[in-house]
ZADOSE-140863 format. One record per residue (C-alpha): residue number from 1; x, y, z. Coordinates in steps of 0.05 Angstrom, whole numbers. Layout:
BEGIN
    nr       px       py       pz
   NUM        X        Y        Z
...
This chain:
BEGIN
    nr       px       py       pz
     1      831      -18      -45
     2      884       22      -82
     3      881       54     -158
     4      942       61     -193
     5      949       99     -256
     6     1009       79     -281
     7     1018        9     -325
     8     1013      -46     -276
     9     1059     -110     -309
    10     1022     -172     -280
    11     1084     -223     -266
    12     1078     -285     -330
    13     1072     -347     -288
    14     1108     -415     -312
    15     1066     -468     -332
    16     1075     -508     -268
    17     1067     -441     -235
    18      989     -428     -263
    19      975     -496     -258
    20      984     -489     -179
    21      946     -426     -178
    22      883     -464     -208
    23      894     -535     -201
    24      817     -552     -211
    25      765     -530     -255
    26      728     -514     -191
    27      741     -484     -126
    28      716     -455      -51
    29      738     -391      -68
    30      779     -392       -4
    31      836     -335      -22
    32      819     -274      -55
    33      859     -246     -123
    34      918     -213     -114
    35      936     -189     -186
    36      933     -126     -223
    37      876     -124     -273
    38      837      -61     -306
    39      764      -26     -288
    40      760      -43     -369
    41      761     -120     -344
    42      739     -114     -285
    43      669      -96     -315
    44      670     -148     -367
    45      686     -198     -320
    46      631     -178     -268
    47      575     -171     -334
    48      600     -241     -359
    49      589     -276     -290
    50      519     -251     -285
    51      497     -282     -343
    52      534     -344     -322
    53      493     -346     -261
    54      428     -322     -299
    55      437     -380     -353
    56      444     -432     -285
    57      379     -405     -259
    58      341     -412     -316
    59      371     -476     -337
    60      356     -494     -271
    61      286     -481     -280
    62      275     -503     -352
    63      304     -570     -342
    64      313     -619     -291
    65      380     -613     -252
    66      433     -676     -258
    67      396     -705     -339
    68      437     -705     -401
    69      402     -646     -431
    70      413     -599     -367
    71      491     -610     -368
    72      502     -609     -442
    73      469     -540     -436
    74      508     -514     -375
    75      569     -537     -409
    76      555     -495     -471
    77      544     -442     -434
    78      606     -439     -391
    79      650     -462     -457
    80      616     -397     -495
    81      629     -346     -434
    82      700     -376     -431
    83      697     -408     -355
    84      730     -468     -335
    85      683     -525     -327
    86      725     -596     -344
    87      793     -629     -318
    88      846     -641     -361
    89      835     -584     -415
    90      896     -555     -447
    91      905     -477     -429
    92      858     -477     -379
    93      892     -420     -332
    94      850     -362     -363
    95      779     -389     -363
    96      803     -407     -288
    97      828     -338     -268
    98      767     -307     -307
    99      725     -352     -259
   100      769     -338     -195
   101      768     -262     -195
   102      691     -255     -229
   103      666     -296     -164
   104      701     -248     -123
   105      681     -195     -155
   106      600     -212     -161
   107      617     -214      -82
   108      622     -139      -78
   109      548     -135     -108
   110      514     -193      -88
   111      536     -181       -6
   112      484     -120       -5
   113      421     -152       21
   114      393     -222       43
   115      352     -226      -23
   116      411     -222      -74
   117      456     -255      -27
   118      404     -320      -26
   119      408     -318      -94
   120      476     -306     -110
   121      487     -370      -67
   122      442     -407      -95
   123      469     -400     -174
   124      542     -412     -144
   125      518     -473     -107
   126      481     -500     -167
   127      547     -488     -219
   128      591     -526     -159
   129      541     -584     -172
   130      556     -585     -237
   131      627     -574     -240
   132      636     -624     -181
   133      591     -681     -228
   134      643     -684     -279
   135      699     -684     -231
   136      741     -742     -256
   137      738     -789     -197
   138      811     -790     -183
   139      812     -717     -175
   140      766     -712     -122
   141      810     -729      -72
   142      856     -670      -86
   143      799     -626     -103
   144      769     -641      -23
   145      847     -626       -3
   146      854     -566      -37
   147      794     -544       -1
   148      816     -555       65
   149      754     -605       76
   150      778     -665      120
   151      746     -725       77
   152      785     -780       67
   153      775     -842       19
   154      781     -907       58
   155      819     -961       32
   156      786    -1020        2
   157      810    -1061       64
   158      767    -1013      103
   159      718    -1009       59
   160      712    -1096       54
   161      717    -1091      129
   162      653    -1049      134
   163      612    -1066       73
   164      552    -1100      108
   165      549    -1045      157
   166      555     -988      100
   167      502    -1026       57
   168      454    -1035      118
   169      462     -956      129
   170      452     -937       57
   171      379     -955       33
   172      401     -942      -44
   173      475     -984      -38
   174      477    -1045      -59
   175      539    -1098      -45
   176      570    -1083     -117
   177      560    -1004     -121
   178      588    -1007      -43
   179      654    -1045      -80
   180      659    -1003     -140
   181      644     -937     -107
   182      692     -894      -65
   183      676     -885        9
   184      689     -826       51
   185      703     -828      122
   186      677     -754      140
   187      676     -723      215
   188      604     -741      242
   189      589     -662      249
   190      590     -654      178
   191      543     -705      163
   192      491     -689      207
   193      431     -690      158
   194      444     -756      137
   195      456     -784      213
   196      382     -749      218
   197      359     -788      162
   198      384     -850      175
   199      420     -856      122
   200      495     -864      144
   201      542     -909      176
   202      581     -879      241
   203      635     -909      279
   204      679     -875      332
   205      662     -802      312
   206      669     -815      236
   207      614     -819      184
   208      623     -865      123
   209      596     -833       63
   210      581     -863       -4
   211      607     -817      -65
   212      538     -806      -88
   213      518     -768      -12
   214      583     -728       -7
   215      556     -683      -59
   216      505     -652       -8
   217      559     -651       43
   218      609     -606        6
   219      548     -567      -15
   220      530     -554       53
   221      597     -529       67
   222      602     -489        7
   223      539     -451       27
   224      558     -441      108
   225      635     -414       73
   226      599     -369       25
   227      548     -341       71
   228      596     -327      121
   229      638     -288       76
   230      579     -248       35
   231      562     -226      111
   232      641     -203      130
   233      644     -175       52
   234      590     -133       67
   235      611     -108      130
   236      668      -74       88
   237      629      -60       31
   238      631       23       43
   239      705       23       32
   240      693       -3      -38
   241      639       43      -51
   242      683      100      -40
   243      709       98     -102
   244      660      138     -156
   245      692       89     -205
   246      668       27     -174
   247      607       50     -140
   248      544       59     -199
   249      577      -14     -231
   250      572      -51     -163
   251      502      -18     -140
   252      467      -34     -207
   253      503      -98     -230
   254      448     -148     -193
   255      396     -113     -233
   256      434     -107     -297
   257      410     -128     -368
   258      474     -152     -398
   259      455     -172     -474
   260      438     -148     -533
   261      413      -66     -539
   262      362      -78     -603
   263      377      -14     -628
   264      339        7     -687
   265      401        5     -737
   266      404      -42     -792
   267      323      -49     -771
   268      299       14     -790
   269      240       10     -834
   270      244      -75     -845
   271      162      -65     -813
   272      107      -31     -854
   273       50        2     -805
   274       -1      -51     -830
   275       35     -112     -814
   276       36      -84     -740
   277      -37     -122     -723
   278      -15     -183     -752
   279       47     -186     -718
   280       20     -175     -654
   281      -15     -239     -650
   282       45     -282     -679
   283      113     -246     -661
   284      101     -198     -593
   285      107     -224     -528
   286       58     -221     -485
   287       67     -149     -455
   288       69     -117     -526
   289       13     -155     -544
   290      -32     -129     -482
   291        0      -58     -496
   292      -28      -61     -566
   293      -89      -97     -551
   294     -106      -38     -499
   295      -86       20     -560
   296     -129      -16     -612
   297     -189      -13     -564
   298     -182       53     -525
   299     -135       92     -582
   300      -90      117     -522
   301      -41       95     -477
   302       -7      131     -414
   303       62      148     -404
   304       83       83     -377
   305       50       47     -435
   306       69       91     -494
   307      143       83     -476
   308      146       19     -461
   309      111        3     -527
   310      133       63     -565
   311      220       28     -552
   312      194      -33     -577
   313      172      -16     -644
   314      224       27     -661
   315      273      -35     -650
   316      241      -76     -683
   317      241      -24     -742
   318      188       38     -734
   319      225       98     -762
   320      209      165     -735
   321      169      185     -785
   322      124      117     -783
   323      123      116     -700
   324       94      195     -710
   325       31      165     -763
   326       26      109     -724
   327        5      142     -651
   328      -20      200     -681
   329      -68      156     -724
   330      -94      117     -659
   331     -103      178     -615
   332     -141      217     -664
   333     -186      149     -668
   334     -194      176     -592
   335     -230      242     -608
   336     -152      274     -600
   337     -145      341     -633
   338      -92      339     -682
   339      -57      398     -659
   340      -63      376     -585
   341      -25      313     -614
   342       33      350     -646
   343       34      405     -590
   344       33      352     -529
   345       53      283     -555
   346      102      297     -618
   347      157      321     -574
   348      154      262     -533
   349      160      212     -588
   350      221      254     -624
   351      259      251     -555
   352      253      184     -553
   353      283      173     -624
   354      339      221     -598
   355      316      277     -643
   356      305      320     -584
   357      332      340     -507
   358      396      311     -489
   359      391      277     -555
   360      386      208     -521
   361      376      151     -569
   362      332      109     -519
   363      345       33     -531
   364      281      -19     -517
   365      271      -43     -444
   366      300     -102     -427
   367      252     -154     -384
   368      287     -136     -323
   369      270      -71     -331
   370      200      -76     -343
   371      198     -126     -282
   372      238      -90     -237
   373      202      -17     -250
   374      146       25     -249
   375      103      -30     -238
   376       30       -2     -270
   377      -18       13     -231
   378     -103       22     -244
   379     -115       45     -330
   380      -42       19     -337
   381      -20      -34     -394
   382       49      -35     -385
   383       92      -78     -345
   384      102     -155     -349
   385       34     -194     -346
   386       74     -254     -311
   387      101     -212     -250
   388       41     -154     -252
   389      -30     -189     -272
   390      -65     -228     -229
   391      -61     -307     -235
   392     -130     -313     -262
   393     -136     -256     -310
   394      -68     -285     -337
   395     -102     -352     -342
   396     -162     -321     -382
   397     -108     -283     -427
   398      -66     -348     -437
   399     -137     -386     -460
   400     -153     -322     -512
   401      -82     -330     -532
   402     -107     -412     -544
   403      -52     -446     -502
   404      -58     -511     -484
   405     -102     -521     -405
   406      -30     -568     -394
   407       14     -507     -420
   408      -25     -459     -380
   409      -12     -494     -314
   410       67     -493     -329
   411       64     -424     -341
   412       24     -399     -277
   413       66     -451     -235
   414      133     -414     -266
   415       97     -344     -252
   416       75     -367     -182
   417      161     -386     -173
   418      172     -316     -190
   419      208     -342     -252
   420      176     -292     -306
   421      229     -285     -366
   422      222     -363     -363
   423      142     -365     -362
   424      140     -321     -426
   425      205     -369     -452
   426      153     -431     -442
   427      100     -381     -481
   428      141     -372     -539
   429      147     -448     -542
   430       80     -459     -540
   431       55     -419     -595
   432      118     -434     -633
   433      101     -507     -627
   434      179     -522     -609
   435      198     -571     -550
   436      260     -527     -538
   437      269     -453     -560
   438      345     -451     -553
   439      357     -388     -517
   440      343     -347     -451
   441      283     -301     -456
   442      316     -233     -430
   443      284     -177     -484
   444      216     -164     -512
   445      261     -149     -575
   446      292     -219     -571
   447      227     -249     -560
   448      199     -220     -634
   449      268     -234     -668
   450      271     -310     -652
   451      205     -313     -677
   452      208     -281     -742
   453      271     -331     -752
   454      220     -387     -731
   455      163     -356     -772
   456      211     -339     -829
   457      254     -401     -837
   458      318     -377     -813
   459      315     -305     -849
   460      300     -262     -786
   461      308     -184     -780
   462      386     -169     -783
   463      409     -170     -707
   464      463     -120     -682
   465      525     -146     -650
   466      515     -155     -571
   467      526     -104     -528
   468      527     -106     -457
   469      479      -56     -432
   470      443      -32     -373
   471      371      -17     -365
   472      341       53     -372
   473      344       77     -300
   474      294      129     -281
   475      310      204     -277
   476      335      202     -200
   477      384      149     -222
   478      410      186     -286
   479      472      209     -243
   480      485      145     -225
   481      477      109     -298
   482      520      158     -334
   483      580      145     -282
   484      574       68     -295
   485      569       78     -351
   486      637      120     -358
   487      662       50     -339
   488      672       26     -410
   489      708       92     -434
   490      767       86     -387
   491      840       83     -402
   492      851       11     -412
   493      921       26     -380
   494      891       47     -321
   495      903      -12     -269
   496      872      -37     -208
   497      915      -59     -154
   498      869     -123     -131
   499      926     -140      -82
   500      882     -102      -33
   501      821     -147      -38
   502      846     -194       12
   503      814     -141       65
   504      749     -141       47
   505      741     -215       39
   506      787     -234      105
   507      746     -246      175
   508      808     -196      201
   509      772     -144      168
């Protein structure tokens, strides 16, 4: 891959021109980008795909795949990220070439192991799905051209020829779905799960497939063309991470939190120390709520636990000042020494607000975050009660908490999936008393905004505009951090010359 640092002029393209560079709203992904674009949008890209692919999985999870309320949700989602998603739309090149190169690009750091590269095929397969559902029929045909997949549509003489037979082989097909829908004559290879079901009609070599069982086929062959070229992708993967640009962005993008920072400004001092009890049991999710719980009745946390805690009030409004009364109050409560507060504790708090050290204005954790690290160990509060407490001391919390036996089984069957953020998303619903909450669960912070809006009518604590933003990385990582982050101060003129991509993507490679 090759960095140029003069102004790149990517070549305008006639409109019959981009219209046979995307001709579909989806694709294989069989060629790799060859334009110039900038590390400015090169990041952006890469952030806004992962919370494309985040929003299928949870989707995915929260409703069920294929019904009315799953699409029109996907579909709001890719329209709001700006990805191409229907046929037929008018200037549809960009959300097409934002989709194109952001695939790629998630590639380069979803190819580093077997667990993000399961689930990086996964989320792709699932958005296929869905793109492929709303394929107008008579684009299909061009759609399996374009990627190079030899299924053909039969003729309706073929198809009249062969009804009985295609009906006998299809246990859902009946006579008039066989007529109206298309038929697919496939090679038999490629259809090999349905031959083992028994669910297919073969003749000479050739499989006849109903419209309604290609879908698994082209999956199938979406996932073997993917997960072949994750595997050559990462075989060339140390050539990309030569570059110190590249490098931090690519190694911490699969564990990125990409929304909103909840930075104290515009909160500061909307909370009073008193309401902090009462809000507890109403607005904090559950891994405040444990963390305050635990300082009510022992007046002291440990590290893990005070910063954890200590972020999330001070974005959701603690001022300096108040977050210094506030633990100072509790730990005294503890038989603390004043002085051996202010002498060992103080500083600790002030660096956090930025007031001392590097002068690092520490934003809130993000869920990922608190999943992802220093998981707490014996005496520890901290962490994220759906990925860190065992299954039946969260059951007995969820019953203190008075959630429903039927809501407390949905929420240790989404814990025992490993799907946390969307456990604590089917909490808030619960003691919100809403069927749908409306949003992804992906901050602590976002968690006790949407309910003060709920709580409060609408009139919630003033939200700053989003920000992509990484997690806190630990101190061995700091190096690391402040070079991705770097990312978002270079030279927008600064180009990258994607033209070599085709190497690290090709089988030649």
């Amino acid at each position: 891959m090759e960095f140029s640092k003069r102004k790149l002029r990517t070549p305008r393209l006639a409109g019959d021109q981009r219209n046979a560079s995307y001709p579909h709203c989806l694709q294989f992904y069989l060629q790799p980008p060859s334009e110039n674009i900038s590390l400015i949008e090169f990041e952006n890209l890469a952030i806004d795909r992962v919370k494309l692919l985040k929003s299928v999985e949870n989707l995915g999870v929260s409703y069920v795949k294929g019904t009315e309320q799953y699409q029109s949700k996907l579909e709001g989602e890719l329209r709001k990220l700006k990805f191409s998603y229907r046929e037929n739309l008018e200037d549809e090149y960009e959300p097409r070439r934002r989709d194109h190169i952001s695939h790629f690009i998630l590639r380069l750091a979803y190819c580093q192991s077997e667990e993000l590269r399961r689930w990086f095929i996964q989320q792709e397969m699932d958005l296929l799905r869905f793109r492929f559902s709303i394929l107008p029929k008579d684009k299909i045909q061009d759609f399996l051209k374009d990627s190079q997949l030899q299924f053909e549509a039969i003729s309706d003489e073929e198809k009249t020829l062969r009804e009985q037979e295609i009906i006998a082989s299809s246990p859902n097909s009946s006579g008039s779905k066989v007529v109206l829908e298309s038929i697919y004559k496939i090679p038999f290879a490629d259809a090999l799960d349905l031959f083992r079901g028994r669910k297919v009609y073969l003749e000479d070599g050739f499989a006849y497939v109903p419209l309604k069982d290609i879908v698994a086929i082209i999956l199938n062959e979406f996932r073997a063309k993917l997960s072949k070229a994750l595997a050559l992708t990462a075989r060339s993967l140390p050539a990309v991470q030569s570059d110190e640009r590249l490098q931090p962005l690519l190694n911490h993008l699969s564990h990125s939190y990409t929304g909103q920072d909840y930075s104290t400004q515009g909160n500061v001092g909307k909370i009073s120390l008193d309401q902090i009890d009462s809000l507890s049991t109403k607005s904090f999710p559950p891994c405040m709520r444990q963390l305050h719980k635990a300082l009510r009745e022992n007046h002291h946390l440990r590290h893990g636990g005070r910063m954890q805690y200590g972020l999330f009030l001070k974005g959701i409004g603690l001022t300096l000042e108040q977050a210094l009364q506030f633990w100072k109050q509790e730990f005294i409560k503890g038989k603390m020494d004043p002085d051996k507060f202010d002498k060992g504790y103080s500083y600790n708090i002030r660096h956090s607000f930025g007031k001392e050290g590097k002068r690092t204005d520490y934003t809130p954790f993000s869920c990922l975050k608190i999943i992802l690290s220093n998981p707490p160990s014996q005496g520890d509060y901290h962490g994220c009660p759906f990925r860190h407490s065992d299954p039946e001391l969260l059951k007995q919390k969820l019953q203190s908490y008075k959630i429903s036996p039927g809501g407390i089984s949905q929420i240790l069957d989404l814990a025992k999936g490993t799907h946390y953020q969307v456990a604590c998303q089917k909490y808030f619903e619960m003691i919100h008393n809403v069927d749908d909450c409306g949003f992804s669960l992906n901050h602590p912070n976002q968690f006790f905004c949407e309910s003060q809006r709920i709580l409060n009518g609408g009139k919630d604590i003033k939200k700053e505009p989003i920000q992509p933003e990484t997690p806190q990385p630990k101190p061995s990582i700091q190096k690391a951090k402040d070079a991705s982050s770097a990312l978002a101060s270079l030279n927008s003129s600064l180009e990258m010359d994607m033209e070599g991509l085709e190497d690290y993507f090709s089988e030649d490679s």
